[in-house]
DODO-511503 format. One line per field, with one value per residue: z negated, y, x of N, C-alpha, C, CB in turn; residue in three letters; residue number from 1. Coordinates in steps of 0.001 Angstrom, whole numbers. Glycine has a CB too. Layout:
nc3 Z, ...;
nc2 Y, ...;
nc1 X, ...;
cac3 Z, ...;
cac2 Y, ...;
cac1 X, ...;
cc3 Z, ...;
cc2 Y, ...;
cc1 X, ...;
cbc3 Z, ...;
cbc2 Y, ...;
cbc1 X, ...;
rest ALA, ...;
nr NUM, ...;
//
This chain:
nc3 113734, 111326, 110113, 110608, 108596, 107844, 105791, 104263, 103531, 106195, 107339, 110083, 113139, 115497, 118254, 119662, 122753, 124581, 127493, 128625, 128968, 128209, 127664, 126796, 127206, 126629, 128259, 126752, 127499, 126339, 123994, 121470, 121909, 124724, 127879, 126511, 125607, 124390, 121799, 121752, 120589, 117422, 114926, 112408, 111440, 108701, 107070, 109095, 109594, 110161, 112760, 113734, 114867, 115922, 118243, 119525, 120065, 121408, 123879, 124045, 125117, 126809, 128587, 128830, 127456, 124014, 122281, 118775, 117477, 115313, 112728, 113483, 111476, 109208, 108738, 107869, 109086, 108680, 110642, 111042, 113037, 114326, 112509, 111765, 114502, 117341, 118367, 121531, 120637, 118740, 116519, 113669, 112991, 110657, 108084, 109647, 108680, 108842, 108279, 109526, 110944, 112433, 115308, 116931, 120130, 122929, 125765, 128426, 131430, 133484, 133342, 131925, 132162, 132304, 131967, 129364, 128560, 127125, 127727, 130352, 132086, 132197, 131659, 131851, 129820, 129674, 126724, 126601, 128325, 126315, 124419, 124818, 125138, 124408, 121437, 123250, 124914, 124026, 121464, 119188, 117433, 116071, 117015, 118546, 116552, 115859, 118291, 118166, 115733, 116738, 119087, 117290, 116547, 114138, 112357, 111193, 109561, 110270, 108200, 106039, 105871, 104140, 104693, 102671, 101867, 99813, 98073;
nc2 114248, 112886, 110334, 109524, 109638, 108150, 107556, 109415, 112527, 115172, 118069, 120083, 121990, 123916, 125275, 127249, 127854, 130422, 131996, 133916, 132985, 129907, 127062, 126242, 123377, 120068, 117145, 113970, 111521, 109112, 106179, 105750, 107716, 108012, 109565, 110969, 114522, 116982, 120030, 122364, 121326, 120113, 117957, 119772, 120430, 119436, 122157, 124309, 126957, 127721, 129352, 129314, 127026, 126815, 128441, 126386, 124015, 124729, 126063, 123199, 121188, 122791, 124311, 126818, 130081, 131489, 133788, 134267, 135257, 135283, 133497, 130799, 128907, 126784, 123430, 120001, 116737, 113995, 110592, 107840, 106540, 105611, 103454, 100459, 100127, 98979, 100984, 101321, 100488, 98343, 98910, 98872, 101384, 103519, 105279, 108515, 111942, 114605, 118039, 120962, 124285, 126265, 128202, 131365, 132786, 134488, 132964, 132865, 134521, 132803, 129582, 128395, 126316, 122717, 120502, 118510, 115143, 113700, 114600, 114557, 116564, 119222, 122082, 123809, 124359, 124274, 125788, 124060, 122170, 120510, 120323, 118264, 116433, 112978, 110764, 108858, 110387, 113023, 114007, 114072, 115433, 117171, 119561, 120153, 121966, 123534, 125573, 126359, 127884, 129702, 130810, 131997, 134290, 133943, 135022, 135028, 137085, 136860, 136729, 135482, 133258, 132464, 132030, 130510, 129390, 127951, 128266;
nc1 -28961, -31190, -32233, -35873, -38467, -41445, -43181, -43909, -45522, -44235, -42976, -43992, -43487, -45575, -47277, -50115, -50698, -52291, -53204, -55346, -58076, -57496, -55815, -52374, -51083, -48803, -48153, -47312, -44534, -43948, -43924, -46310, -48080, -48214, -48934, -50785, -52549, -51206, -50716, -47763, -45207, -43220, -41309, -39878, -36522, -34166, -33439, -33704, -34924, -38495, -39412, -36973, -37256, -39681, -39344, -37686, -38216, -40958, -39880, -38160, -40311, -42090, -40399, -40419, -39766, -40326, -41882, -42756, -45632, -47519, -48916, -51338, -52302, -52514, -52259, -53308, -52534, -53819, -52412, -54100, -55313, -53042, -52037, -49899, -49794, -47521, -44542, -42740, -40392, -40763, -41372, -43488, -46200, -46173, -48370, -48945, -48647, -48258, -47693, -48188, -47457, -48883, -48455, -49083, -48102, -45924, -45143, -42284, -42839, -41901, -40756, -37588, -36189, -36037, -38347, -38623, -36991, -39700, -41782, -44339, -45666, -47061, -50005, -52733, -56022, -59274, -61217, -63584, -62335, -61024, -62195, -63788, -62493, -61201, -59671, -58252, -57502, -56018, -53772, -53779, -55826, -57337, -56400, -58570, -59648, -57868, -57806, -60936, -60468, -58556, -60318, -62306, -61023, -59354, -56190, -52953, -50312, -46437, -45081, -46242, -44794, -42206, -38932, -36283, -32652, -31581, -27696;
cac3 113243, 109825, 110713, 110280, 107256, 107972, 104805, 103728, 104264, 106754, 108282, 111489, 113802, 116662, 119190, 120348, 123287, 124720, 128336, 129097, 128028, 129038, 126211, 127551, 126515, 127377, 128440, 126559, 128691, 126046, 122601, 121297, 122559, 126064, 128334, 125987, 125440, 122853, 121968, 121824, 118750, 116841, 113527, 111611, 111127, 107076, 106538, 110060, 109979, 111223, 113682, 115226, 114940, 117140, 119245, 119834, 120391, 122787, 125011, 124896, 125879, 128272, 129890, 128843, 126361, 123240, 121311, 117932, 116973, 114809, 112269, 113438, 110450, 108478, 109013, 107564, 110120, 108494, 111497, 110500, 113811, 115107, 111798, 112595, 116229, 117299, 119698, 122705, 119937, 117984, 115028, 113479, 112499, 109047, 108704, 109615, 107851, 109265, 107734, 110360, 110720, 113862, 115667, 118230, 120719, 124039, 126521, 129290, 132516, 134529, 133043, 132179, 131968, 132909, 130742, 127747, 128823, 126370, 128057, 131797, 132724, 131628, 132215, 131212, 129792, 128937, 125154, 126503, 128291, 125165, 123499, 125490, 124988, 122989, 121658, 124529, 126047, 122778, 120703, 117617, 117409, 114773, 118505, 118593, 115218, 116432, 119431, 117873, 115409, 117950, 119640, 116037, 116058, 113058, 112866, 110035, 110091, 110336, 106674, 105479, 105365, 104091, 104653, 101889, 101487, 97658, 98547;
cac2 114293, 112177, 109425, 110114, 108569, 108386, 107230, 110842, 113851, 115891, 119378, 120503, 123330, 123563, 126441, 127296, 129208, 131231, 133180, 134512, 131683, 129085, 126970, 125245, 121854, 119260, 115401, 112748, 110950, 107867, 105890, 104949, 108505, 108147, 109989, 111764, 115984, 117574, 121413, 121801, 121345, 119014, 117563, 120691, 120002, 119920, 123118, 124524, 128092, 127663, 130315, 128815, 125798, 126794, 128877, 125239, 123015, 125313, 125680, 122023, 120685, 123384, 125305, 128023, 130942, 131761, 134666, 133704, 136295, 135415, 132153, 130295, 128714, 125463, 122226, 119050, 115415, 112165, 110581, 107057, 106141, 104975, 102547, 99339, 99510, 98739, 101274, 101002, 99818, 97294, 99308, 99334, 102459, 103715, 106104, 109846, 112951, 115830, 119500, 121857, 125243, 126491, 129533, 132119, 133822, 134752, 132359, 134001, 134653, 131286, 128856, 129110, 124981, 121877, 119707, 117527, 114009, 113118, 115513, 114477, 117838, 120919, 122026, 124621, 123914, 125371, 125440, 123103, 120888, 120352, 119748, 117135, 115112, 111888, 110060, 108303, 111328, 114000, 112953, 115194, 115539, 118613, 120393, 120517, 123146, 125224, 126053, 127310, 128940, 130696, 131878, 132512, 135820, 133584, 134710, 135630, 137557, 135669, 137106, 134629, 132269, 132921, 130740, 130544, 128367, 128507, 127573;
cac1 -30310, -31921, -33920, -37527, -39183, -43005, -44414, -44550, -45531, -43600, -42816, -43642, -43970, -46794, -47785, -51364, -50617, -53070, -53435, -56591, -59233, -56901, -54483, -51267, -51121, -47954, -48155, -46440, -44018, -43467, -44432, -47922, -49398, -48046, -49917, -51948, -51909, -51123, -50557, -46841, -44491, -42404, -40539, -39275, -35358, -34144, -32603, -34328, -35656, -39188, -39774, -36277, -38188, -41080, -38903, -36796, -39850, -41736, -38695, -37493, -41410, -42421, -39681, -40629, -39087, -41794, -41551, -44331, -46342, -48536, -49415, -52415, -52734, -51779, -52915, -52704, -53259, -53387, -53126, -54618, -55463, -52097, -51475, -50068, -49669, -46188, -44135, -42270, -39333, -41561, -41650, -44983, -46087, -47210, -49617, -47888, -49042, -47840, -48167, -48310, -47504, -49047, -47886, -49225, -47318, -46215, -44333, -41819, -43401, -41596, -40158, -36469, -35643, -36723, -39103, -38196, -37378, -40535, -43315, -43958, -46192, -47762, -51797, -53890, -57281, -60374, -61643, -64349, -62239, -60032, -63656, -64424, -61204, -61133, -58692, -57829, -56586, -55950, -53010, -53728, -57731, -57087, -55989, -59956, -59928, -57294, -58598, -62187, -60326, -58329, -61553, -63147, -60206, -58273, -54328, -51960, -48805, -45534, -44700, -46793, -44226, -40807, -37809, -34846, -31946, -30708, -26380;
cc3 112312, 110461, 110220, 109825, 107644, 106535, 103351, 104256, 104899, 107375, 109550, 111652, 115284, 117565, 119629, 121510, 124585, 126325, 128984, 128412, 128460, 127877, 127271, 126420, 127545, 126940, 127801, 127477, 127929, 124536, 122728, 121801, 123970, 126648, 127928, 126251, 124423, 123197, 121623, 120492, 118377, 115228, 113227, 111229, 109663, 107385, 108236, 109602, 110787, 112097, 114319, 115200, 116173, 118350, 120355, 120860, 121436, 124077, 125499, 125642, 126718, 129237, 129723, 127314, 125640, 122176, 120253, 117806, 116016, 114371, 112896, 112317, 109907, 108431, 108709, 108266, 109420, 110183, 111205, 111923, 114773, 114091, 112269, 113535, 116096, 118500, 120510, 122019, 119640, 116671, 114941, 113030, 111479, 109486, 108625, 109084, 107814, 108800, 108466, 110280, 112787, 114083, 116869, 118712, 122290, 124358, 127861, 130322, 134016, 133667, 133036, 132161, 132211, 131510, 130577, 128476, 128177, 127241, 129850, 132731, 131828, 132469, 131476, 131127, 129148, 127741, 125252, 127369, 127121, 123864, 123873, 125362, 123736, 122531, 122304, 125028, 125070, 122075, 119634, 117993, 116438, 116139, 118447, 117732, 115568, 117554, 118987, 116974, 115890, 118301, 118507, 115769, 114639, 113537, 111530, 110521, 109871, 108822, 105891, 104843, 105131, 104201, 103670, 101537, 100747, 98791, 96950;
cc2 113099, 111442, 109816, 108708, 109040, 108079, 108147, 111521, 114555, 117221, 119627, 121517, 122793, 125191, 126304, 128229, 129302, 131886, 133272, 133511, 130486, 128706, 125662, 124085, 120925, 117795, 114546, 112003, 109510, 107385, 105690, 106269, 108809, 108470, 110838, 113233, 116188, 119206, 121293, 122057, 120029, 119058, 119048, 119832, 120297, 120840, 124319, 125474, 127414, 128034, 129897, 128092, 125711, 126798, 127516, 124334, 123296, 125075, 124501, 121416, 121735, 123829, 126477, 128710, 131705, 132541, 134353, 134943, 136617, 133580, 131885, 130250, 127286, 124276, 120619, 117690, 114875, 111317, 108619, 106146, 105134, 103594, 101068, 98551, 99784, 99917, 101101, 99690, 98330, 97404, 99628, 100210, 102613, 105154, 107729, 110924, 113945, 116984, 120474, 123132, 125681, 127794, 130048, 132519, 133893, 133544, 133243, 133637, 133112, 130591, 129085, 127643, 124326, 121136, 118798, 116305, 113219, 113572, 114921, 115614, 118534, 121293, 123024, 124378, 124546, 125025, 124082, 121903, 120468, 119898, 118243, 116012, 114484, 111713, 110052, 109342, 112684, 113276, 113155, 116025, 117018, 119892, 121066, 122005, 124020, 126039, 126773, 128360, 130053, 131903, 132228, 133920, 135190, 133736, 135392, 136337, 136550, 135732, 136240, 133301, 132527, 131546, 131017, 129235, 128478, 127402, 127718;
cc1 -30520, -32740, -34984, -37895, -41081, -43941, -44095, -44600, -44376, -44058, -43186, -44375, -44316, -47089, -48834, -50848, -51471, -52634, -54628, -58163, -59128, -55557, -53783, -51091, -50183, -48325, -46980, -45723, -43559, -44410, -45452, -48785, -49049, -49312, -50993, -51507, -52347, -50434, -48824, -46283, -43716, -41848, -39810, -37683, -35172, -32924, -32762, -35566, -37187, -39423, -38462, -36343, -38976, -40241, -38004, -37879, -40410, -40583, -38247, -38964, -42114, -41789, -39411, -39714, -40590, -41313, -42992, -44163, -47116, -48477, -50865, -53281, -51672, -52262, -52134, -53596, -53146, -53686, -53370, -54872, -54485, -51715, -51251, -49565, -48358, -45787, -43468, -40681, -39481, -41852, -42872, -45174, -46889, -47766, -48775, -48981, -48069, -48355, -47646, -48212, -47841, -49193, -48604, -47863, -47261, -45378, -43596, -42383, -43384, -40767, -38791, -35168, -36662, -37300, -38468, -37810, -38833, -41595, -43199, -45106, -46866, -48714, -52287, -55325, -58191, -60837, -62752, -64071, -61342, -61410, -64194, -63410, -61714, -59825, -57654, -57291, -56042, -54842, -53040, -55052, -57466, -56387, -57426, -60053, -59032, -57490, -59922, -61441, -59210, -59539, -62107, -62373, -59110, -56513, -53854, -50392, -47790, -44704, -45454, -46018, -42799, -39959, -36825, -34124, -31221, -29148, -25959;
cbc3 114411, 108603, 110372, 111820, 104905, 109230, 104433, 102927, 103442, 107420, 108438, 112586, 113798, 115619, 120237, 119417, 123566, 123429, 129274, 131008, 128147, 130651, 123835, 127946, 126417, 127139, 130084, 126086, 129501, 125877, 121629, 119285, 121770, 126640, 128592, 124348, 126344, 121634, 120842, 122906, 117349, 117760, 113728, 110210, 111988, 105653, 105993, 110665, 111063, 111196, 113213, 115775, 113798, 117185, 118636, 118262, 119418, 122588, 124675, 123731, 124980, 128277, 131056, 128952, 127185, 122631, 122008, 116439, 117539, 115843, 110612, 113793, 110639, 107209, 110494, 106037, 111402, 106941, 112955, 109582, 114045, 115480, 110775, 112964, 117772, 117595, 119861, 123678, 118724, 118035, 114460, 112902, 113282, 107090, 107513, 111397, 106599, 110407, 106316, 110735, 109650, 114448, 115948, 118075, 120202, 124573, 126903, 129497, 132825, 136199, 133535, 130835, 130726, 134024, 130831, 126352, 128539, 124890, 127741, 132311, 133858, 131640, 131871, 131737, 129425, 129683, 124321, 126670, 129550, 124824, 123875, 127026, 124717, 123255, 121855, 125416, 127643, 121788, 120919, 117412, 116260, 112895, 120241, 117904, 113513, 116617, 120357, 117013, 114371, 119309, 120659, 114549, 115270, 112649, 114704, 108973, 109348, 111802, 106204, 106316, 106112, 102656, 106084, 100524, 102149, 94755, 99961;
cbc2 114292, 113160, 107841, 110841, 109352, 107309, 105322, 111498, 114718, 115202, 119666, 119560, 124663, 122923, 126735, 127871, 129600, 132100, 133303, 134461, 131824, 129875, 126211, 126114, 121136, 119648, 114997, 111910, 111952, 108005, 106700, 104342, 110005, 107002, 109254, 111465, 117127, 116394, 122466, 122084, 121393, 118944, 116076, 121070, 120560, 118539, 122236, 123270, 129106, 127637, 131927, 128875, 125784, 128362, 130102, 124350, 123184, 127285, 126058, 120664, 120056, 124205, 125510, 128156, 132263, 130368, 136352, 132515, 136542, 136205, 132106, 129354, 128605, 125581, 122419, 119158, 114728, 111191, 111391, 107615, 106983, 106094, 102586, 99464, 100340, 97024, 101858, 102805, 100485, 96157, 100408, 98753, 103283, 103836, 105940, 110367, 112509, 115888, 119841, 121718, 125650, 125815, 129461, 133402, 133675, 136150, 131229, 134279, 136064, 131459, 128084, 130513, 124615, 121036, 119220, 117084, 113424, 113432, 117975, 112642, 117660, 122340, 120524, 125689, 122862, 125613, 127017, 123579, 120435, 122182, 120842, 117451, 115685, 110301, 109430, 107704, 112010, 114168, 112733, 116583, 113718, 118013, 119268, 119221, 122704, 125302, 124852, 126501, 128688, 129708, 131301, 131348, 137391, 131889, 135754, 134249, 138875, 135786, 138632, 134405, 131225, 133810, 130478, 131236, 127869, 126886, 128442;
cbc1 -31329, -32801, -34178, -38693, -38437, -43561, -44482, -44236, -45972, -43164, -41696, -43837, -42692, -48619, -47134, -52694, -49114, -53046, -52518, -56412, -60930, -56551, -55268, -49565, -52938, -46426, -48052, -47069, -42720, -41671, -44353, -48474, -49803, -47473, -50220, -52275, -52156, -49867, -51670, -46193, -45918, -41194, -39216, -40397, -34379, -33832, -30718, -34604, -34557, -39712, -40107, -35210, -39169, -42346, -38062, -36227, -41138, -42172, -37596, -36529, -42365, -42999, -40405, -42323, -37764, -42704, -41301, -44666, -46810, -49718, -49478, -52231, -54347, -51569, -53239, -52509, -52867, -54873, -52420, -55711, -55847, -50761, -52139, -50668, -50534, -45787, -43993, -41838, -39143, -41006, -40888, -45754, -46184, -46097, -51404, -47088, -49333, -47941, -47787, -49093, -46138, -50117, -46350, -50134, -45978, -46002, -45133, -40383, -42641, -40686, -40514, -36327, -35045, -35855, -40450, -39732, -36262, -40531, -43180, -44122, -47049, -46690, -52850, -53902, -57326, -61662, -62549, -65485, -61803, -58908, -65128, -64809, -59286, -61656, -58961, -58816, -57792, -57438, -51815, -51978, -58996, -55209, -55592, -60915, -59651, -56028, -58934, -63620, -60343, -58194, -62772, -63096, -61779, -58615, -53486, -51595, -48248, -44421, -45019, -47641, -44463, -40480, -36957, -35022, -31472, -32075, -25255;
rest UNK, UNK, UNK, UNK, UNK, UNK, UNK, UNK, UNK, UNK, UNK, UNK, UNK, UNK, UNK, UNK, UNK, UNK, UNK, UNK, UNK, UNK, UNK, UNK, UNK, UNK, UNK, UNK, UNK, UNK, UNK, UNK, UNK, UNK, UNK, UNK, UNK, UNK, UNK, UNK, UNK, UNK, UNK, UNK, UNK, UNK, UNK, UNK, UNK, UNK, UNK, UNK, UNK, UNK, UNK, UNK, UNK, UNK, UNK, UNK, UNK, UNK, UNK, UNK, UNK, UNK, UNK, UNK, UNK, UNK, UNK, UNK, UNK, UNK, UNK, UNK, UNK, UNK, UNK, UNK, UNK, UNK, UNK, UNK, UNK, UNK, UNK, UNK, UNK, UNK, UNK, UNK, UNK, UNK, UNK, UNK, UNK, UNK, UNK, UNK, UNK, UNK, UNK, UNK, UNK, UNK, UNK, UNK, UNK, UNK, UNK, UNK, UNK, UNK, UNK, UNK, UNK, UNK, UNK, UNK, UNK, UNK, UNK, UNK, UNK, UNK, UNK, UNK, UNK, UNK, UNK, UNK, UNK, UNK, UNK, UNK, UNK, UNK, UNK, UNK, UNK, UNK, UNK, UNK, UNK, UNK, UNK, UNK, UNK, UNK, UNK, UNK, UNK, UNK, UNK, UNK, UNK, UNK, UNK, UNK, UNK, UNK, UNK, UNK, UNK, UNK, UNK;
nr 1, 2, 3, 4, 5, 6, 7, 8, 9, 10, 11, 12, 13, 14, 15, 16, 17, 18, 19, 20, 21, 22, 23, 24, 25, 26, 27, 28, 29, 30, 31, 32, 33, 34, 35, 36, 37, 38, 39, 40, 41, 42, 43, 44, 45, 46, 47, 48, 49, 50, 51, 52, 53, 54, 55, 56, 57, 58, 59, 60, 61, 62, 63, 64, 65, 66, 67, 68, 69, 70, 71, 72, 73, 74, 75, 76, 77, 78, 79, 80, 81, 82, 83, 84, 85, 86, 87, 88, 89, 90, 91, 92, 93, 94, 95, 96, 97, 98, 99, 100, 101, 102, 103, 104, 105, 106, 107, 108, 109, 110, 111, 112, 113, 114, 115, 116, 117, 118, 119, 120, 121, 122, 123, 124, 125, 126, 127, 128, 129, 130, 131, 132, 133, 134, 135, 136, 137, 138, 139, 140, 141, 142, 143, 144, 145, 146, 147, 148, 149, 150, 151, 152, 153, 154, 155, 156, 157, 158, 159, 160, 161, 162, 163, 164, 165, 166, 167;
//
């Protein structure tokens, strides 16, 4: 894996996922958002299919097996909030700016692996406790907007985004 350059924009893929009126959300287990939740997802690999992106991501931080179904949408964090602060390393961090591609879909019925060394549990929460989070406990505030537009009926097909790698 490429070290990760933060002071640009980057790739990533994210999952809202959905059962009944209830969104799974995994715990940080390290770094400057220890402890927080966040919806699940990660760094897009260079030259990394997205959709076996998601499918990677979901599986290594929940357990679970995630067939996408459906784009959310697209979303871009500055996240501004962390600038600065040093993490567990002592590297200070510049400001990250992540461009999101966030995915519906299903997850398999039980878990089919054990969680991430990074994530230290998995929770289901209601749209209004996920409203009520700050900060302090949210690690990616823009969690807030996909969640309403979830319940608002917003989704795109997965043709929306094509992948090609010119050789």
């Amino acid at each position: 894996m490429a070290e990760r350059v933060y002071t640009q924009t980057f790739g990533a893929v994210c999952a809202l996922i959905v059962r009944g009126n209830k969104v799974l959300l995994v715990k940080e287990a390290m770094g400057i958002d220890k402890g927080k939740w966040h919806h699940g997802g990660g760094i897009l690999e260079v030259g990394e299919n997205p959709i076996e992106g998601i499918i990677r991501e979901i599986n290594e931080e929940t357990g679970y097996d995630f067939v996408p179904k459906n784009i959310l949408g697209i979303y871009s964090l500055v996240r501004t909030d962390i600038v600065g602060k040093q993490d567990e390393f002592g590297i200070v961090k510049p400001t990250p700016h992540p461009v999101k591609i966030v995915y519906l879909g299903e997850i398999s019925e039980n878990p089919v692996r054990e969680l991430a060394d990074d994530i230290t549990e998995i929770k289901w929460f209601s749209p209004e406790e996920i409203e009520a989070m700050g900060q302090d406990t949210l690690r990616e505030i823009d969690t807030k907007q996909m969640v309403k537009d979830y319940f608002a009926g917003k989704k795109y097909p997965l043709e929306l985004l094509t992948h090609t790698v010119q050789k």
